[in-house]
Structures are given as C-alpha cells and as structure tokens.
N, C-alpha and C positions, 0 to 999 in steps of 0.2 A: 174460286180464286182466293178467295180472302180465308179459305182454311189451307191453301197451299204458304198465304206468307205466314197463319199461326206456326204452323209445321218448321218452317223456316226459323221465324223466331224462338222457337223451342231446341232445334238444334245448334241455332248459333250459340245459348245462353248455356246452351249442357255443356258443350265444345269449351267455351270461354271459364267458367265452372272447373272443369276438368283440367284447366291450363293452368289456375287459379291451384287447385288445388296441388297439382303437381311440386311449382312452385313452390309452396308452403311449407311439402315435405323434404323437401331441397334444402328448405332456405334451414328448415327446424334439425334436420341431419346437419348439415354443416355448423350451425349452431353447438349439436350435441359434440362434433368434432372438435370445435373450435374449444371447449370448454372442459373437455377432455384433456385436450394436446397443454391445455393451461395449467388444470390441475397436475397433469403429468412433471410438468416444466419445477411447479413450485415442490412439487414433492421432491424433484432428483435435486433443486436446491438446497434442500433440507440437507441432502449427506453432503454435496460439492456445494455451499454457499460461495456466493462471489465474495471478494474480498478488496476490505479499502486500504488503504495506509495512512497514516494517523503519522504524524511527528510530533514527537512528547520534550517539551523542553524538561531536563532532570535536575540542574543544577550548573553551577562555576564549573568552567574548563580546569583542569588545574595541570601546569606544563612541570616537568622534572627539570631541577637545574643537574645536568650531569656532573657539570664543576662541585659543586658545593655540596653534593649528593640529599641534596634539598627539595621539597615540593612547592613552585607557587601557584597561586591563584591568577587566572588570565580574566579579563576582561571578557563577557560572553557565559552564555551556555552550553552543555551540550546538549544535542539531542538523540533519539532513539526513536527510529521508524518503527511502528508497529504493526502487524496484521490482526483484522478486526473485519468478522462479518458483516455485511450493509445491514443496518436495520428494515425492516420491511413493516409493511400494514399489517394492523391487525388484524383485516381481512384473510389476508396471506397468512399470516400467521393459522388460523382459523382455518383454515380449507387445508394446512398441510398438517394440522394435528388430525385434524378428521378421515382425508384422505391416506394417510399415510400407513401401510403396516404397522400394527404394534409392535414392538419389541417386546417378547415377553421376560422376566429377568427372573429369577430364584436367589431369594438371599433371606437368610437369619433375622422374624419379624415376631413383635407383639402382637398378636390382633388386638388388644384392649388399647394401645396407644399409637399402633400405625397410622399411618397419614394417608388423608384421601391419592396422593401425589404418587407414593410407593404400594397402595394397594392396585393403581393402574398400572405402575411396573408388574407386578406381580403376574396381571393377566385380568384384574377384572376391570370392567367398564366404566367410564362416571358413573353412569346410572347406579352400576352396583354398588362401586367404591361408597356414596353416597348413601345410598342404604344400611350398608354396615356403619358409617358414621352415626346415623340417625338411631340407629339400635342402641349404638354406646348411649347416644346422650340421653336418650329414656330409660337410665338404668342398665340395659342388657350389659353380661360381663360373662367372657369368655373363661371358664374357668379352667378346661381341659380342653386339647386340641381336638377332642371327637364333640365339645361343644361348637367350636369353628364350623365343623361337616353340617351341623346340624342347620347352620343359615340358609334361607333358600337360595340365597343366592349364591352359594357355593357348590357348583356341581361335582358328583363325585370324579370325576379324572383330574379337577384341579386341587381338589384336596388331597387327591392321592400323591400328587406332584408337590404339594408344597406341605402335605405333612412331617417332612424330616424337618423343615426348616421353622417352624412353628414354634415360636420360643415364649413361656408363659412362666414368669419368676414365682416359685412357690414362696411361700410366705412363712419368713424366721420368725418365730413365735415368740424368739428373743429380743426382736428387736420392735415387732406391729404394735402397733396402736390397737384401739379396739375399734376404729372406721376400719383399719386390716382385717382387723378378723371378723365385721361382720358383713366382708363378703362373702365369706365361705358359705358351703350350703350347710343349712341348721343351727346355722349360728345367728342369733338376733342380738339386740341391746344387752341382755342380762347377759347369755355366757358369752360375749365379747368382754363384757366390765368383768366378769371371771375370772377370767382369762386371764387380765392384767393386772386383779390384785393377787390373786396365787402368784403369779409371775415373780410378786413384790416379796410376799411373804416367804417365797421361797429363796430368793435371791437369786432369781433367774432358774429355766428350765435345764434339766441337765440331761433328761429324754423327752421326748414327744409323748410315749406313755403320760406321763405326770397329769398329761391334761384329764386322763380319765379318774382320777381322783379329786375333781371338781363334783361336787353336789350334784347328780344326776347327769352328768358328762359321762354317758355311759357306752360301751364297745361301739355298739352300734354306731352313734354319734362319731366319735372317734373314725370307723372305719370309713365313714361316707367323704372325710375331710384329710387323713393320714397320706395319699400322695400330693395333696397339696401342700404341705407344710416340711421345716426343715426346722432343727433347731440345731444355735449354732454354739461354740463352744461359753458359757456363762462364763464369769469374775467365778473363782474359788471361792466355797462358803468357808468365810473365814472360824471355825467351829471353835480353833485352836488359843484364841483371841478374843473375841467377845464377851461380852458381861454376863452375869445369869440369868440380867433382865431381856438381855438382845437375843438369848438363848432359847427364853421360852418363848419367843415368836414363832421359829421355825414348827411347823405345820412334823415334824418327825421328832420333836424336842419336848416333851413334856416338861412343868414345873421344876419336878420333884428329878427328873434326868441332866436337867441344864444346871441346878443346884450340886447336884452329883458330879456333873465333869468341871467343875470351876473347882471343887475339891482334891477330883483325881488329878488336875493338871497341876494342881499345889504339892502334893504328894509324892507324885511317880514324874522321873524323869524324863525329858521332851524324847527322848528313844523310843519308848512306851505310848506315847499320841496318836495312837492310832485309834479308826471302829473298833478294829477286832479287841484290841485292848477293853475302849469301852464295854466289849459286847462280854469278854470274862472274866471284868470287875464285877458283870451281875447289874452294870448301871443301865443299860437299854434294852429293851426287848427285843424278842428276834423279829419282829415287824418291824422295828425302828431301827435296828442295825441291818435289818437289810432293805429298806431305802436308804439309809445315809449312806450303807457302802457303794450306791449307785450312782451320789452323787459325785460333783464337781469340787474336792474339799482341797484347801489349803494344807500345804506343807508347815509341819511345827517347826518356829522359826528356831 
C-alpha cells in the first residue's frame, strides 16, 4: 500500500513539474514576443518618430501703419510653432542603433583622418570602425588605397565597393614639411631634411625628378614614392635679377657662371635673357643649361 501512495506521489510531482514547466515556456515565448514587438515599435520610430510642438517666442510683433507707409513695434511677441522629435532614453536610444538596419552609404573618404561615425556609415562596424582608429593612432598610415585592402578588417567586397571612393592627398613636395615627407616609404629623418633644404636651395621644385639629384636619392627610392607625390607650380627663379652672390647658390649655377651672367645681363639686351642665350655665350654647360632650361624661371623684366 504504502508503494501505491509513493507511485502516486511520483506522479502527481511529474504531472505538477510538467505544468510547471509548460508555463515557463509560455511565460518565456511571450516574454521573447513581448520584446520583440518593443524592439520592433522603437525601430519603426526611428524612421516615423512621434513628434512634439514646441512654441518658440522670436521677437517684437511689429504691425505696418498702412497710412504712414511705416513699421511699428507692438507690445508682445511673436511666436513660431515648431516640430521636434520627443527625446527618448538612452536605452531606446541603444536598442534602436543596435536593432536597426544599417544603412550602408558610399561617399568620397580619407582613411588616415575618417571618423569612427562615417567609417560606420561606410558599412564597417564599431568593432571595426574602432580597430582602424586604433591602427592610426600607433603610427599605421594608409598610404595607397591597396594599403586600406590590406586591413583585416576590410573584407575584399567592401573594398572593392568603396575603392573608387578612397581619396588619399598625395604630398606637394612644394609645399610638406619634412614630418610630410617622412611619411612616405624610405624616407626617414635625413632625406626628409633633404628634401627641404634642396627644396631651398633650389627655390622650390620645378619637377618631382629634381628629388633624385639628392645625395643618394637614387631611381629606386624615387620609384617606391613618385605616385605619392605631386609638385606644384614653384615662385619663378628669379635668374634675371639676382646678385652674383644669390647666383652662386643655385645647385645648377656655378661661381665662375653666376659671375658670367651678371656680365652678360650688363652687356646684351633684356631680348637676349634667355638659357639658350646663356647657353651660346659659352657661359653654362650643357648639363647646366639643360636643368635650368627645365626650370621655373622668371621673365626679363
């Protein structure tokens, strides 16, 4: 008898259990419903937000005397009803950026200075957006858009999708500093300060070649850094005008040349100021008349 009530109590407690549990998954599905239907609600207010009205006092009424064809000022303000979204929680807030479709957008970007804000427009994630931030600030610098592909966290369909749009300023040799140039690859401390006093000496670049007549700025070098760079149009070397002393500065100007054309310009009439001229007085060499004639030179005034 007494293993008929265990039997008994073993079935009520399964029975009771199982009702128990039924419940549970009731209560936990309409839960999952109920949290759904919410997210749903905050999301479709994101596009259709409900909206408040707002009355903005702007200023003095001011009434027209028709008589007098005059304006005056009335006593009072007017105002201007405005529409404006409810603000909501930043809960809300929160569940509908995460919830929500991204909108993926395409538009004309740095990577070196994009903002975490429009790298998620673009299509990548915080996670990611935030990764490529973290790469800038230890140094990493995009220097060509196949260096962008190269992140991992840039998969190749999205780089192929915003490869057009990939805008990366190459660097006027006329105008960088030498922190500019020693981003580029192969370029450290010494041939960035290169860079800048040839720059000087020369009174600015007049081609991007020029740089390979730096002390060991050799093709090579050159080639690894020539699409990054752009030179833009220099100040005219004033040749025409200068002293014999200013003269023998230039890097194409020897002593005994710069002496020679403060001569020829005494001599021969401003018609006659030209290279070529110099070059069949016999006063420059044919290496020196053919870089200056490559240059950026001033017209004889």
């Amino acid at each position: 008898m007494e293993e008929g009530k265990r039997q008994k109590t073993l079935k009520s407690s399964f029975t009771t259990g199982a009702i128990a549990l039924v419940f549970l998954l009731v209560g936990f599905e309409t839960a999952l419903f109920i949290h759904k239907a919410a997210v749903t609600r905050l999301v479709a207010d994101r596009d259709h937000p409900d909206t408040v009205y707002v009355v903005e006092r702007v200023g003095p009424r001011v009434q027209a005397d028709e008589d007098a064809g005059q304006q005056e000022e009335e006593t009072g303000t007017d105002t201007v009803l405005l529409r404006k979204s409810a603000d909501h929680s930043p809960d809300a807030v929160s569940i509908r950026e995460k919830a929500s479709p991204r909108r993926v957008e395409t538009f004309r970007f740095n990577p070196n200075t994009v903002s975490q804000e429009d790298l998620m427009r673009l299509g990548f994630s915080e996670k990611q957006a935030r990764s490529i931030l973290n790469n800038r600030a230890k140094g990493g610098r995009f220097r060509r858009p196949s260096d962008f592909a190269k992140s991992y966290v840039v998969a190749d369909s999205v780089f192929d999708r915003l490869a057009p749009y990939i805008d990366i300023p190459r660097i006027d040799i006329n105008r960088a500093d030498s922190a500019a140039f020693e981003t580029l690859p192969g370029i450290g401390p010494y041939f960035a300060a290169k860079m800048v006093s040839y720059r000087a000496s020369l009174r600015g670049y007049s081609t991007p070649e020029q740089l390979m007549e730096i002390y060991h700025f050799d093709r090579e070098k050159y080639d690894a850094l020539k699409d990054l760079i752009y030179c833009s149009a220099p100040e005219p070397y004033p040749i025409w005008t200068l002293s014999e002393r200013d003269l023998a500065l230039h890097p194409y100007i020897t002593r005994d040349e710069a002496h020679s054309i403060v001569l020829y310009r005494t001599h021969q009439p401003s018609s006659l100021w030209t290279v070529e001229g110099l070059r069949k007085a016999g006063i420059l060499t044919e290496e020196h008349y053919g870089k200056l004639s490559r240059c950026v030179l001033a017209q004889p005034e």
